[in-house]
MDTraj code that builds the backbone (N, CA, C; nanometers):
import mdtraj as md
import numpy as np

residues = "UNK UNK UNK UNK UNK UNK UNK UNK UNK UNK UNK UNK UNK UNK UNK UNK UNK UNK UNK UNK UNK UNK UNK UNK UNK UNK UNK UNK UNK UNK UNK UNK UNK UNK UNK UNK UNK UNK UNK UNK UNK UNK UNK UNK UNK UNK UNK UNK UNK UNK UNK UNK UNK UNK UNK UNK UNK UNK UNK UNK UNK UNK UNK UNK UNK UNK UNK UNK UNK UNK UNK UNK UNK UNK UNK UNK UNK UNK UNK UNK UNK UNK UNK UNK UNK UNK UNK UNK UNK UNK UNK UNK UNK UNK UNK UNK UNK UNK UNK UNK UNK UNK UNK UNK UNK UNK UNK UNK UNK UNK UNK UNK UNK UNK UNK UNK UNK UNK UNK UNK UNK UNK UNK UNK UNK UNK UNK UNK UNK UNK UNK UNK UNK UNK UNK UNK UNK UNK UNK UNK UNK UNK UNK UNK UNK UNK UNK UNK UNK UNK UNK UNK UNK UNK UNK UNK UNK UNK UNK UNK UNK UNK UNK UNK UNK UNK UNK UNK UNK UNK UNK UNK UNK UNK UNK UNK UNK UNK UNK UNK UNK UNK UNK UNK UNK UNK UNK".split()
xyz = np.array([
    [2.7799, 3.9160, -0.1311],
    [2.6621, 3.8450, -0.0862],
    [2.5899, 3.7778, -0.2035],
    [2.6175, 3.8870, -0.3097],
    [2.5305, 3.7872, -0.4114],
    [2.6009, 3.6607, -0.4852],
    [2.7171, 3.7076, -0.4715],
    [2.8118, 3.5858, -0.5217],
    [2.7536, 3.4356, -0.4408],
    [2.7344, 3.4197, -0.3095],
    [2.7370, 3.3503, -0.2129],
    [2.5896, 3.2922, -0.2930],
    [2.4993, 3.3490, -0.2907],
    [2.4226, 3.3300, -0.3511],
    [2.3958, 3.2305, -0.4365],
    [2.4517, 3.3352, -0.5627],
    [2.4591, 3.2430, -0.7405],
    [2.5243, 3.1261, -0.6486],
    [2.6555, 3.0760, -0.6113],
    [2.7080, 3.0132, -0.6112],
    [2.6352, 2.8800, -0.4996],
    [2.5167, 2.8981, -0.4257],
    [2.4489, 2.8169, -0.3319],
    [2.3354, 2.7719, -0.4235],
    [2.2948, 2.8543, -0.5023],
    [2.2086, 2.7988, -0.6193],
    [2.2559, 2.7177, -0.6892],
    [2.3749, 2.7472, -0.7559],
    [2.4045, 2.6779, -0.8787],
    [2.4542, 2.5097, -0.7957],
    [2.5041, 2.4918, -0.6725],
    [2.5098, 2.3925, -0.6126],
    [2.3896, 2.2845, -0.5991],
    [2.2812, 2.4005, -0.5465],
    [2.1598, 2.2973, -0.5471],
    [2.1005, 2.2567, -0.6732],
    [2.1035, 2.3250, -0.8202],
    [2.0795, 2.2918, -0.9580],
    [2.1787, 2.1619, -0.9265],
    [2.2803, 2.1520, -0.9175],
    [2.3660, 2.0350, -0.9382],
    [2.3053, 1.8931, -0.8774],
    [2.2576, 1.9289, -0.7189],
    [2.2676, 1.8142, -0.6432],
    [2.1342, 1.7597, -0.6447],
    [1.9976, 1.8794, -0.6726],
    [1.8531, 1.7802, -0.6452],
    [1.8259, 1.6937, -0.7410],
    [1.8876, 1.6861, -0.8855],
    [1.8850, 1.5598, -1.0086],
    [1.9236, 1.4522, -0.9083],
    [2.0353, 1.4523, -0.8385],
    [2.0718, 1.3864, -0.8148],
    [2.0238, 1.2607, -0.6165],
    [1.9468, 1.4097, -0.5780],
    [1.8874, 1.3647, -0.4674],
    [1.8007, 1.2425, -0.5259],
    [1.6877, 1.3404, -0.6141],
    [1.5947, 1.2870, -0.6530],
    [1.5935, 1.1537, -0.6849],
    [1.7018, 1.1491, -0.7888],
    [1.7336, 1.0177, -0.8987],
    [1.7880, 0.8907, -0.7245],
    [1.8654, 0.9109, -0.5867],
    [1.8600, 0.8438, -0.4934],
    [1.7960, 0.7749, -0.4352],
    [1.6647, 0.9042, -0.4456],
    [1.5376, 0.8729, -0.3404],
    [1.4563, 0.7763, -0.4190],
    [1.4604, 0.7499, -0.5902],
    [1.3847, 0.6821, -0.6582],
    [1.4249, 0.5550, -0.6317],
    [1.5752, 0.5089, -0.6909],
    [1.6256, 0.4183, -0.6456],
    [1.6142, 0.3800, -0.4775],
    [1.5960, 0.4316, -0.4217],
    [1.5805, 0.3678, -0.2918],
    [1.4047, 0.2901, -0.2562],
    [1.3604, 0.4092, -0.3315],
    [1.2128, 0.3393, -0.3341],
    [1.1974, 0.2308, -0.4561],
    [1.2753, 0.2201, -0.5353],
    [1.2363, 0.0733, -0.5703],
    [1.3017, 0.0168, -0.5392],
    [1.3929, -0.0023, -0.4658],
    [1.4769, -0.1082, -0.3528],
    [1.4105, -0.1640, -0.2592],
    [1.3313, -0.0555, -0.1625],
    [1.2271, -0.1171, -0.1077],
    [1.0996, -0.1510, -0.1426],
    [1.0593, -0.1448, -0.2967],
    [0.9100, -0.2299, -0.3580],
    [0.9830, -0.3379, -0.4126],
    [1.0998, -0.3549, -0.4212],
    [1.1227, -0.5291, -0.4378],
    [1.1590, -0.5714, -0.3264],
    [1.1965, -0.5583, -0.2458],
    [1.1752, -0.6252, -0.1103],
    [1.0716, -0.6478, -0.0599],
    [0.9797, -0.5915, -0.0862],
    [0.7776, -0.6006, -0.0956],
    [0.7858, -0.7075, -0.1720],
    [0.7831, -0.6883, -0.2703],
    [0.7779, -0.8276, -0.3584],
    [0.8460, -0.9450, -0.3104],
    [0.9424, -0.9581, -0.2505],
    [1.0158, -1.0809, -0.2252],
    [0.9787, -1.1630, -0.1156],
    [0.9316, -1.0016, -0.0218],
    [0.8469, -1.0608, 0.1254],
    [0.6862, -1.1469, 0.0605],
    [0.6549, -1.0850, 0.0058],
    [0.4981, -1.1529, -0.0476],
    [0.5607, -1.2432, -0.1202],
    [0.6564, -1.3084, -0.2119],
    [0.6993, -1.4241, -0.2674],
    [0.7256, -1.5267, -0.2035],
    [0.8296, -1.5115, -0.0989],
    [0.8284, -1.6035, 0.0421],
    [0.7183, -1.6439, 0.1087],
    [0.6175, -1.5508, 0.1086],
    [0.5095, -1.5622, 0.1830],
    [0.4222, -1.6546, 0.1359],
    [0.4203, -1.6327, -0.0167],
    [0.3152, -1.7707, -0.1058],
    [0.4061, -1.8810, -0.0961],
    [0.5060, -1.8777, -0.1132],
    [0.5855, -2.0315, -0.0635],
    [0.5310, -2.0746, 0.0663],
    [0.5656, -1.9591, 0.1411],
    [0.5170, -2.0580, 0.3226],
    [0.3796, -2.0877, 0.2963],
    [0.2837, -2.0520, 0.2406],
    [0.1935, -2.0794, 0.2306],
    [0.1030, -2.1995, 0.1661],
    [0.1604, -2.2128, 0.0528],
    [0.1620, -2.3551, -0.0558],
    [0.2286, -2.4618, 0.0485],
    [0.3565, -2.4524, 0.1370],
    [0.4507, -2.5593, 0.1905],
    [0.3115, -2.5721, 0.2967],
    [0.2882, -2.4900, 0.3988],
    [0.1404, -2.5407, 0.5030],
    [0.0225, -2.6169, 0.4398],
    [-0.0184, -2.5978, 0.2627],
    [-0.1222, -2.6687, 0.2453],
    [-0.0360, -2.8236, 0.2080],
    [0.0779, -2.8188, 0.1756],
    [0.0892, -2.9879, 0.0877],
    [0.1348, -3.0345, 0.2217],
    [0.2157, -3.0187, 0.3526],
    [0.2140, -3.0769, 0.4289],
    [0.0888, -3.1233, 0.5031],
    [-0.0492, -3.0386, 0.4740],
    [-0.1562, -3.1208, 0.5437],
    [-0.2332, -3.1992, 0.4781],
    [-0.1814, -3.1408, 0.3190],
    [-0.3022, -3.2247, 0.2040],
    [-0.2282, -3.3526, 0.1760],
    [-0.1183, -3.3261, 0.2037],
    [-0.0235, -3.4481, 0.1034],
    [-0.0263, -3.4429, -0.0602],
    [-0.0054, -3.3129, -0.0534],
    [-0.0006, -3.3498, -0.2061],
    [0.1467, -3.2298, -0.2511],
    [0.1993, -3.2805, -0.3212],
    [0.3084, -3.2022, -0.3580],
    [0.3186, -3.1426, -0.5287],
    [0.3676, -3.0137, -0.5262],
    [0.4129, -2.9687, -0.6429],
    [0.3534, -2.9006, -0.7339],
    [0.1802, -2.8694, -0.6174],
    [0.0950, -2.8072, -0.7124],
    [0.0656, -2.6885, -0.6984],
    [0.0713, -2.6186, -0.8337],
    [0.0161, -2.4752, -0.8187],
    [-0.1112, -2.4238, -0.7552],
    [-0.2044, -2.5391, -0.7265],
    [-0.3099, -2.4284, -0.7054],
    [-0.3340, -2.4507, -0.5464],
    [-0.2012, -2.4959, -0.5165],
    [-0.1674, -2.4955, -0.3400],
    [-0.1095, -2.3167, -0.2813],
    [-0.1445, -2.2459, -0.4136],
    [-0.0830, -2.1255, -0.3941],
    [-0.1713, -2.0893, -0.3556],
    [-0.1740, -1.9066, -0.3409],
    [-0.2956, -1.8566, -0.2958],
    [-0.3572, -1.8297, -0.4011],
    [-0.5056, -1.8342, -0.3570],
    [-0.6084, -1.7924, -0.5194],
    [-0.5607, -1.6477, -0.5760],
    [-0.5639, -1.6554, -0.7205],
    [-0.5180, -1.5491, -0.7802],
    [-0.5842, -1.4170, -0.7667],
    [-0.5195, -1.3636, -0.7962],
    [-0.5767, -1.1631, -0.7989],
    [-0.4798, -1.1052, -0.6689],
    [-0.4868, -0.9422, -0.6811],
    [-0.4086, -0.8880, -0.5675],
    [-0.5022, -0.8946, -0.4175],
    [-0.6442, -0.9363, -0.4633],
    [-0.7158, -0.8493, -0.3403],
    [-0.7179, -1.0330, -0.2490],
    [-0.7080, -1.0881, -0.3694],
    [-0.7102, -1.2497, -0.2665],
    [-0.5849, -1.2826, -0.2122],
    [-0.4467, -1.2446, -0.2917],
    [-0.3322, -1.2240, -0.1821],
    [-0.3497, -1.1897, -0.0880],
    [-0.4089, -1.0486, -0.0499],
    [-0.4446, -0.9765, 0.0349],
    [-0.4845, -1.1120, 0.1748],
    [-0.6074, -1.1128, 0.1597],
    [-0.6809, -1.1849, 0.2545],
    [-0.5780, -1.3297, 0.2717],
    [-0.5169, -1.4088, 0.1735],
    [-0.4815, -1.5360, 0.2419],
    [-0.3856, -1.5081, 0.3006],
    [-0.2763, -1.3975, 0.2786],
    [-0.1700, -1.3728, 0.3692],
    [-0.1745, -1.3053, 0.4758],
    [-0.2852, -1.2317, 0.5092],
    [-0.2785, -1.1461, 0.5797],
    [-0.4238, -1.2008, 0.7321],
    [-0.4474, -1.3372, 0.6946],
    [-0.6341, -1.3763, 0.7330],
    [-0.5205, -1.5254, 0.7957],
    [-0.5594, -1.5554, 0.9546],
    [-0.5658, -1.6744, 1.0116],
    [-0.6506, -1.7563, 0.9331],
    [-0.6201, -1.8571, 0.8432],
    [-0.7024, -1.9731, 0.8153],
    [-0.6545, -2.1188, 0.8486],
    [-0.8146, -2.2002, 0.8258],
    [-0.7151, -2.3562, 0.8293],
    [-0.6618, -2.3734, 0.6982],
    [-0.6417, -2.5398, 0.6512],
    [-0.5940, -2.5538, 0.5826],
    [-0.6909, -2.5888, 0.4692],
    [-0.7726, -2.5574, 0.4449],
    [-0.8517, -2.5803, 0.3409],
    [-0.9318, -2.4356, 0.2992],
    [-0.8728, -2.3500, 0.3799],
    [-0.9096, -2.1565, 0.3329],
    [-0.9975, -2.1261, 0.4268],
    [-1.0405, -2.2053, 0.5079],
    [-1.1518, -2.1601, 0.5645],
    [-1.1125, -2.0827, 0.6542],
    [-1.2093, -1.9673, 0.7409],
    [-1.1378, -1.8335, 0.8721],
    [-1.1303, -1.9605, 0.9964],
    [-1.0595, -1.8668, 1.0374],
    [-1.0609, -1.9899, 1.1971],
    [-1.1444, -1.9807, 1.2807],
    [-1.2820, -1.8840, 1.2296],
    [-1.3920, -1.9141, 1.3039],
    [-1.4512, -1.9876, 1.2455],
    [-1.4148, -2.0795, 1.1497],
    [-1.5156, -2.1775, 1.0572],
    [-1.4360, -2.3354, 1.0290],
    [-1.3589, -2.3569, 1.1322],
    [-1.2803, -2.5021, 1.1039],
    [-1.4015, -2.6125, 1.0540],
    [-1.3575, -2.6444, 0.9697],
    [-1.3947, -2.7741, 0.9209],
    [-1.3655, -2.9064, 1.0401],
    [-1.4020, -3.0218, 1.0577],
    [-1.4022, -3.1324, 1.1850],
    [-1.2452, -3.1839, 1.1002],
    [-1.2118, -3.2061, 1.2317],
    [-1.0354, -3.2688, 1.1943],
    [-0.9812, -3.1468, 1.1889],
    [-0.9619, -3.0013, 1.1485],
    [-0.8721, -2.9302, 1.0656],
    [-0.8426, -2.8494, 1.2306],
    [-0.6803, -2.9733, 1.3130],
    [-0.6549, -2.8189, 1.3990],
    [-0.5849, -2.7203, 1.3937],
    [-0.4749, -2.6992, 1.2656],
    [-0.3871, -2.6305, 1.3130],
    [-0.4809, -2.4667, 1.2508],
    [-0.3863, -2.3791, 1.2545],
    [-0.3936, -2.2494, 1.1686],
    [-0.2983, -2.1689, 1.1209],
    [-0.3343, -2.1166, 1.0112],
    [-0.1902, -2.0886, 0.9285],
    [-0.2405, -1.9629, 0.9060],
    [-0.1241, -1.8356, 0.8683],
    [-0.1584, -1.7180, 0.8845],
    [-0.1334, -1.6132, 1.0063],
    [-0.1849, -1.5231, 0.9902],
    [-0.0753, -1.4074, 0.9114],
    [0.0083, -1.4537, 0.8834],
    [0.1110, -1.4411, 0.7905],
    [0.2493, -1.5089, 0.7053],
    [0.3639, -1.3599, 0.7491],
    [0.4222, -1.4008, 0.8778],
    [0.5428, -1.2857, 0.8945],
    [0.5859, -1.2489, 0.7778],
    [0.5988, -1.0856, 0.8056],
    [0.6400, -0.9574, 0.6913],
    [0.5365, -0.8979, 0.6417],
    [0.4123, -0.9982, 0.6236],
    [0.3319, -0.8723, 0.5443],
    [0.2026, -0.7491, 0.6347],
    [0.3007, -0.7543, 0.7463],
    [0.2296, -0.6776, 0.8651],
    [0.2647, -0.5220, 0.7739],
    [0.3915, -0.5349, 0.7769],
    [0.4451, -0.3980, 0.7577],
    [0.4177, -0.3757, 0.5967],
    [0.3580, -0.4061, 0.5160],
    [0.3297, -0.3940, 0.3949],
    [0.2170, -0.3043, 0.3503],
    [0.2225, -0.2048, 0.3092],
    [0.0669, -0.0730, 0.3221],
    [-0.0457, -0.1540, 0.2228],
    [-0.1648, -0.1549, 0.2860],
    [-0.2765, -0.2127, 0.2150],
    [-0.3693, -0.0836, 0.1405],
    [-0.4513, -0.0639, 0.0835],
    [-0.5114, 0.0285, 0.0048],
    [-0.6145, -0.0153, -0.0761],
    [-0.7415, 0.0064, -0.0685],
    [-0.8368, -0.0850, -0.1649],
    [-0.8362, -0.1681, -0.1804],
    [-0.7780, -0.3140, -0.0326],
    [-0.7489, -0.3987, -0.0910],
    [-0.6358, -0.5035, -0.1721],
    [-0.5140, -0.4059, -0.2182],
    [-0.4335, -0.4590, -0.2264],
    [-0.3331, -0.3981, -0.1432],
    [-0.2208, -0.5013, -0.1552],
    [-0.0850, -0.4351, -0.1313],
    [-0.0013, -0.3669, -0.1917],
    [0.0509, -0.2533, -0.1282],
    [0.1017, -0.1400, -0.2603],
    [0.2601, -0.1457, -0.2365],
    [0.3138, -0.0823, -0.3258],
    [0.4870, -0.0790, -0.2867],
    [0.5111, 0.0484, -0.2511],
    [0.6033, 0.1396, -0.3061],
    [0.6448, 0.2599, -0.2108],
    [0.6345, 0.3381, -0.2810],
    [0.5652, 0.2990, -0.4595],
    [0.5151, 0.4531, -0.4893],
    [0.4060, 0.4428, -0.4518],
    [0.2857, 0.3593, -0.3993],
    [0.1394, 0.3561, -0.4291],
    [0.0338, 0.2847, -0.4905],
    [0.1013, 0.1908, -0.6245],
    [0.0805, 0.1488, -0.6885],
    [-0.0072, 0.0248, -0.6452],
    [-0.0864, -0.0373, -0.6897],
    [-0.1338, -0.1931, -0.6234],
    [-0.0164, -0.2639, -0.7083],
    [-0.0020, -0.4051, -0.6299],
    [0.1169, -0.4907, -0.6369],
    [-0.0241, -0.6290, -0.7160],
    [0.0294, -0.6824, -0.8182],
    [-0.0978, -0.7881, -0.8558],
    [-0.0187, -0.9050, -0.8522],
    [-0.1158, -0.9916, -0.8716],
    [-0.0684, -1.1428, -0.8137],
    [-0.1434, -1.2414, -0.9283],
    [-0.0834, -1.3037, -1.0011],
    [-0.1049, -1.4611, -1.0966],
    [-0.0543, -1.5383, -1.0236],
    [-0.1226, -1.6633, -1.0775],
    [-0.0962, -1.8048, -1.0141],
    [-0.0890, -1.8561, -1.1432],
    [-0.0332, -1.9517, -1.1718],
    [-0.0236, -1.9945, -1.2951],
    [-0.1027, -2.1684, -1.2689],
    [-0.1565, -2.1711, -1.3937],
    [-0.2776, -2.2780, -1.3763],
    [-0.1976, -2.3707, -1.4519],
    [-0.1681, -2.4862, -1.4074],
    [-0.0363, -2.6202, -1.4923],
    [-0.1988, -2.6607, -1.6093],
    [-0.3541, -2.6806, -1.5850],
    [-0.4113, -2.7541, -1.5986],
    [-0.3786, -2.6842, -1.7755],
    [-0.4175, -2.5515, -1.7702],
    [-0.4617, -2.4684, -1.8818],
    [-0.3210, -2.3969, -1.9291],
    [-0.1896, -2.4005, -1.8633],
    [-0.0870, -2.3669, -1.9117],
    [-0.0768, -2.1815, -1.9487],
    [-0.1888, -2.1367, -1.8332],
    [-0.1779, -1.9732, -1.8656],
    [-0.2201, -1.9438, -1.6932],
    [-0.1612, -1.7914, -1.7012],
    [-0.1972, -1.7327, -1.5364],
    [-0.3592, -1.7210, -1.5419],
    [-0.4101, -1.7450, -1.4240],
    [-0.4926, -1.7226, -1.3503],
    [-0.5213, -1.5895, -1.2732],
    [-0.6362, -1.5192, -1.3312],
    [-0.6334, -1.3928, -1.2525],
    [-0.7751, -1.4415, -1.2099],
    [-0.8036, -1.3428, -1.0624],
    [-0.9504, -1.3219, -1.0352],
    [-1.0053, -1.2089, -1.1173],
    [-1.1584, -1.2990, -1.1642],
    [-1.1876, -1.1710, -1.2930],
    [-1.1988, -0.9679, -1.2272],
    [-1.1475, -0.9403, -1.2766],
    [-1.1605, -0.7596, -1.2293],
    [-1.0246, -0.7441, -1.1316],
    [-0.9626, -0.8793, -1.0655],
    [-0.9056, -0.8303, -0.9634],
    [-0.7497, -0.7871, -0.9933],
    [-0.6931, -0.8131, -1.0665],
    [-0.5782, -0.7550, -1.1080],
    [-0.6229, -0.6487, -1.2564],
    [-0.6997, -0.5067, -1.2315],
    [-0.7513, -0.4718, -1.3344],
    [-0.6366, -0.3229, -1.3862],
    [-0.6063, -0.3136, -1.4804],
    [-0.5315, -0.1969, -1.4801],
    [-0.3942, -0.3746, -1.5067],
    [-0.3996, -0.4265, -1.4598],
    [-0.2427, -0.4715, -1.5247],
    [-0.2278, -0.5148, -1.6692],
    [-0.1296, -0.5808, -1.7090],
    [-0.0857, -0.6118, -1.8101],
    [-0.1211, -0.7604, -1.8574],
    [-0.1813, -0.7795, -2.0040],
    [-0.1825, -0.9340, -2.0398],
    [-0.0915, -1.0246, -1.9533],
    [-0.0938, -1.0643, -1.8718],
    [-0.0002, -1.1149, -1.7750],
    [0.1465, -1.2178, -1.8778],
    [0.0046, -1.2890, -1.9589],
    [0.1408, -1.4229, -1.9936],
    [0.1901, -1.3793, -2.1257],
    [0.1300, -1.2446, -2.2325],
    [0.2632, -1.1859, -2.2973],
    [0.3266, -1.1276, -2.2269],
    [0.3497, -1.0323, -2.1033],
    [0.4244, -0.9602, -2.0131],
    [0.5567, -1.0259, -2.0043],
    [0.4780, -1.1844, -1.9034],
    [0.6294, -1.2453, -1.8821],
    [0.6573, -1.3263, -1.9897],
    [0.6214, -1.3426, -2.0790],
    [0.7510, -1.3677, -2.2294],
    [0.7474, -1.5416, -2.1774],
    [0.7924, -1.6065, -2.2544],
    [0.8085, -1.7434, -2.2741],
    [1.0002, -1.7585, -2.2139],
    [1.0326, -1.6618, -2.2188],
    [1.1927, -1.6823, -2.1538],
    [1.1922, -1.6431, -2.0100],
    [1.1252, -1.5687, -1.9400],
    [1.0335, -1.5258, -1.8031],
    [0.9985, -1.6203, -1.7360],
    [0.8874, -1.7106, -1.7853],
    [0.7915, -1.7645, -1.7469],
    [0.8590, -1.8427, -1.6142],
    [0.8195, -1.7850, -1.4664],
    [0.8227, -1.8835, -1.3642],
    [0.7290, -2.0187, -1.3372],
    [0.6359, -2.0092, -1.3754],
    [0.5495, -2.1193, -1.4311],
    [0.4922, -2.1786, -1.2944],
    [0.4619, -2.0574, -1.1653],
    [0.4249, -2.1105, -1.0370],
    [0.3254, -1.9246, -1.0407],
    [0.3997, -1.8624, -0.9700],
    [0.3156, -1.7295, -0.9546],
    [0.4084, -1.5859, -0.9903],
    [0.3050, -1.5200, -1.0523],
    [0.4016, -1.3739, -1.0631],
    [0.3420, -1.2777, -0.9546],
    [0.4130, -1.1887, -0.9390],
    [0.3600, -1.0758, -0.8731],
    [0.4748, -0.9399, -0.9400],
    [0.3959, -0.8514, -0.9222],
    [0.4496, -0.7451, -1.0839],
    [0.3800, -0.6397, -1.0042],
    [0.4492, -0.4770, -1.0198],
    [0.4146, -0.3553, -0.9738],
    [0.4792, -0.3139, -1.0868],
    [0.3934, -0.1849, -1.0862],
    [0.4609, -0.1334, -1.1994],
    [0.5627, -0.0271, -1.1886],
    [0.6387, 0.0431, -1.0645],
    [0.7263, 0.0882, -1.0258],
    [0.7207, 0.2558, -1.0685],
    [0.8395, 0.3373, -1.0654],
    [0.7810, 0.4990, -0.9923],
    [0.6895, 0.5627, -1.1714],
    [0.7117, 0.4737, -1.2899],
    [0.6329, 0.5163, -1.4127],
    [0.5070, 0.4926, -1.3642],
    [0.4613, 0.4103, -1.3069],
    [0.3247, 0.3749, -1.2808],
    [0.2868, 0.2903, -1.4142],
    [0.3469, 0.2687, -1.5306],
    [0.3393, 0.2140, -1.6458],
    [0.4145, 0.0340, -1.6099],
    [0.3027, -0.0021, -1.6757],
    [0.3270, -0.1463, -1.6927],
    [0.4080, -0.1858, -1.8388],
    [0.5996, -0.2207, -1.8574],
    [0.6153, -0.2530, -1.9607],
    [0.6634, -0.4108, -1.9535],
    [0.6700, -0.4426, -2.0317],
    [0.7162, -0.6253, -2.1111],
    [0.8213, -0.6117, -2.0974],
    [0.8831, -0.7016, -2.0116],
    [1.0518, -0.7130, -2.0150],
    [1.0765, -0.7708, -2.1873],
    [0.9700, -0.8085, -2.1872],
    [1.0281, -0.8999, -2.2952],
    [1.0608, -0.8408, -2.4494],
    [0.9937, -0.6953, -2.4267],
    [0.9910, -0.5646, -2.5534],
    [1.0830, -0.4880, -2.4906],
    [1.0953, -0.4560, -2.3922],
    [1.1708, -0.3372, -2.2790],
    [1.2304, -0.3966, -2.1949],
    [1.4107, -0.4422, -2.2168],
    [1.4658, -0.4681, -2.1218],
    [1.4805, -0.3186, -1.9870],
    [1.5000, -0.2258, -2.0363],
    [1.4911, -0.1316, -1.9124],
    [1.3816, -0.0757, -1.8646],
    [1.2585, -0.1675, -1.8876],
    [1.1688, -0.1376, -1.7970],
    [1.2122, -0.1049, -1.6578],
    [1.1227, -0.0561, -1.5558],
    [1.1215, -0.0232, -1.4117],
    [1.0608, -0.0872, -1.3285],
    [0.9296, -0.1644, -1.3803],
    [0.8674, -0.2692, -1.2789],
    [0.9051, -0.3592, -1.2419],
    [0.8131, -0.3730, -1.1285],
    [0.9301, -0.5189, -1.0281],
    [0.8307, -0.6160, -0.9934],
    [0.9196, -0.7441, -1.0210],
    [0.8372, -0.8158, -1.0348],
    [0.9368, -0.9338, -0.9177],
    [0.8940, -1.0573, -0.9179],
    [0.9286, -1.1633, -0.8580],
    [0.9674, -1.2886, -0.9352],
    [1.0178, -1.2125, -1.0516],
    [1.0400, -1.3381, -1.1438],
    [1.1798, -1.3073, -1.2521],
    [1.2687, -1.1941, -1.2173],
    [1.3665, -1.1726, -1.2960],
    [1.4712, -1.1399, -1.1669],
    [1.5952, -1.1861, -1.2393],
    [1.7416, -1.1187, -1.1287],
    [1.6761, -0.9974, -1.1005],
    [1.7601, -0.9188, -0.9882],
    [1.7729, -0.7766, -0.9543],
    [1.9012, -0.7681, -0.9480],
])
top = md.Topology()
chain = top.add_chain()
for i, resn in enumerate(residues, 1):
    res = top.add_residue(resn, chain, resSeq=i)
    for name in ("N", "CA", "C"):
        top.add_atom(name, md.element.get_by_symbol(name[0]), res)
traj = md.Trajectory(xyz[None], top)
């Protein structure tokens, strides 16, 4: 009996490294798919303002920067000039919003989190001034955004960056095996 034992132990010493190390990888499988859904989502979103503005190719057709203003433009019926759709401006009929996918996305203080918990933050990158755009306080706890993504990085439209199961924010550009996920490198 005790054999049965040692020998059911020493099995599970073997296998929970290995559960564990699964279940991690699976949860950051699904916080970049968070990320990719909210990446798509600022595209559909920028494509609804230049088709009504007529204007093409500009960044600040994105959503206003910070995580907590992601929040609201993806997740908030507006027209096309930001306003709620209880506040149309004269002329403005359509409405754009909720942006399918980010129903199922967990909100928390405000932002959107991935699957450890973490808030997910959001830059827009400003063409005028050639650096990201944060709302002041609202991406707080992240990283210098534009040393983060490195000059070989640089998507040069919007980042969005979690810092994954470390909870630590590192620089791809110092730390290729960082863990955070972002919307701006292969997976």
């Amino acid at each position: 009996m005790l054999v049965v034992i040692s020998i059911i132990v020493l099995l599970l010493t073997i296998a929970i490294p290995g559960i564990y190390k699964a279940r991690q990888n699976a949860l950051r499988e699904k916080s970049l798919a968070t990320v990719r859904t909210l990446a798509v989502c600022c595209k559909a979103y920028k494509q609804d303002r230049e088709a009504d503005l007529g204007v093409g190719n500009i960044n600040a057709n994105y959503p206003p920067p910070g995580g907590t203003s992601l929040v609201t433009a993806l997740t908030t019926q507006t027209t096309v000039s930001g306003a709620p759709a209880n506040a149309r401006l004269a002329g403005e009929m359509k409405l754009y919003g909720p942006y399918s996918g980010v129903e199922n996305i967990p909100v928390e203080n405000g932002f959107f989190r991935d699957s450890f918990k973490n808030p997910i933050l959001y830059y827009r990158y400003n063409t005028t001034t050639s650096v990201y755009d944060s709302a002041a306080g609202d991406n707080a706890g992240g990283p210098p955004i534009d040393a983060y993504v490195g000059a070989q990085y640089n998507p040069k439209t919007f980042v969005i960056i979690t810092a994954g199961p470390d909870k630590i924010f590192t620089s791809f550009a110092t730390d290729a095996t960082t863990d955070d996920v972002t919307n701006f490198l292969p997976e």
